[in-house]
N, C-alpha and C positions, 0 to 999 in steps of 0.2 A: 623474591619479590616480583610479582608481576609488574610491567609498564604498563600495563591499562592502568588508569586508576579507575575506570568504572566500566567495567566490563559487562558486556551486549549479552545478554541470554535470548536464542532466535529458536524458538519451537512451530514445528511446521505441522498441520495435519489436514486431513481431506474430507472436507464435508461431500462432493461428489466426485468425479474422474478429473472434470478438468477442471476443477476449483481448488486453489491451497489457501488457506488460514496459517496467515504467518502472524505469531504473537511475536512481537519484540519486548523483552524488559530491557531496562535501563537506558543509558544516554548515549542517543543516535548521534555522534559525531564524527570528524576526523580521524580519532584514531579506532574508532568501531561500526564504520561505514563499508569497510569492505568486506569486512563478513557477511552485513547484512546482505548485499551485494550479491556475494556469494551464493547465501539461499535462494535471493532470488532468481538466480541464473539458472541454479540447477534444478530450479522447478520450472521454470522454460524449457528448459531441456528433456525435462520429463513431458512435457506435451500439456500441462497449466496453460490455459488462457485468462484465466480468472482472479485475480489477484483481495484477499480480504487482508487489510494490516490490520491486524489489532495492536494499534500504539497509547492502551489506556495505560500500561506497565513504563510509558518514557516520560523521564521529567522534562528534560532535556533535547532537544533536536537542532542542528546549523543547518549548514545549507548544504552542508555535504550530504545529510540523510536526506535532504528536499530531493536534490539533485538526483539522487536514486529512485525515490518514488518516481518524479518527472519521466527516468530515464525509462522504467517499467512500463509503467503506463504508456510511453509511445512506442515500447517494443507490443505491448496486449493489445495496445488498439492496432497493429498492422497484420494482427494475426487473424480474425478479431477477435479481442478479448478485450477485460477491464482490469482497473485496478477502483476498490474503496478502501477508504481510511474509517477505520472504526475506533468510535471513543475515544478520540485525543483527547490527553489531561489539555486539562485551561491553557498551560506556556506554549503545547506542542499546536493548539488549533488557532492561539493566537498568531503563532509563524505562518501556517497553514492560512490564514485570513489575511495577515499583513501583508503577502507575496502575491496572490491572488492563487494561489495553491487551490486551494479549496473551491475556485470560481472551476477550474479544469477537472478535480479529481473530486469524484461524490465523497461527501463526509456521512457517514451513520451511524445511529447512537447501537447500535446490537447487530451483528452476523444476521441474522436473517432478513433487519430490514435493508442490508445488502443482496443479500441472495437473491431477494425479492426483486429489484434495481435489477438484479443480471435476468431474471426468469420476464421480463419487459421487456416486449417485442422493439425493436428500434423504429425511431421515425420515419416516416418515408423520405427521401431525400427530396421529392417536389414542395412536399409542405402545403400541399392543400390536395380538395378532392380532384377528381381528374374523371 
């Protein structure tokens, strides 16, 4: 009998070099956080700047899977890179809104209107014409 009762399935794939597409099913918690974890590191490792989660597959999400996104996103952005949240079910975006999650990390309804977000030249850091 496994100790999960609701076991993380984490499928990774590359839309370009430094972009990973990580889907997550099932419930991002405590006891299935450090898996996800896991992927994420080792797609750092691999030289990933880009982060797309596809969490339309999680019912479920605490703070400990928050915590993770949070923790990536300020590993991408020192590189630079991003992290988007694509497709939260209605529980996982309500977390994602409730925490101000979603004010920090872009939320998008499809992968490419993420991709789209990374292929967006960044702002100028003066903020006006010069």
């Amino acid at each position: 009998m496994s100790i999960a009762q609701n076991p993380l399935s984490v499928e990774v794939t590359l839309p370009r070099d430094d972009v990973a597409l990580v889907t997550v099913e099932g419930h991002l918690d405590l006891d299935t956080a450090t898996e996800f974890q896991a992927h994420l590191a080792n797609q750092l490792h691999h030289g990933r700047r880009h982060f797309l989660l596809d969490l339309s597959a999680v019912p479920f999400m605490d703070s400990s899977g928050m915590n993770i996104i949070l923790r990536v996103y300020q590993e991408a952005r020192n590189l630079p890179g991003s992290v988007h949240v694509i497709n939260p079910t209605p529980a996982v975006r309500r977390v994602l809104d409730l925490t101000g999650v979603s004010l920090t990390v872009p939320v998008s309804d499809k992968v490419d209107e993420a991709l789209a977000l990374i292929d967006r030249p960044e702002p100028s850091p003066q903020g006006g014409d010069v």
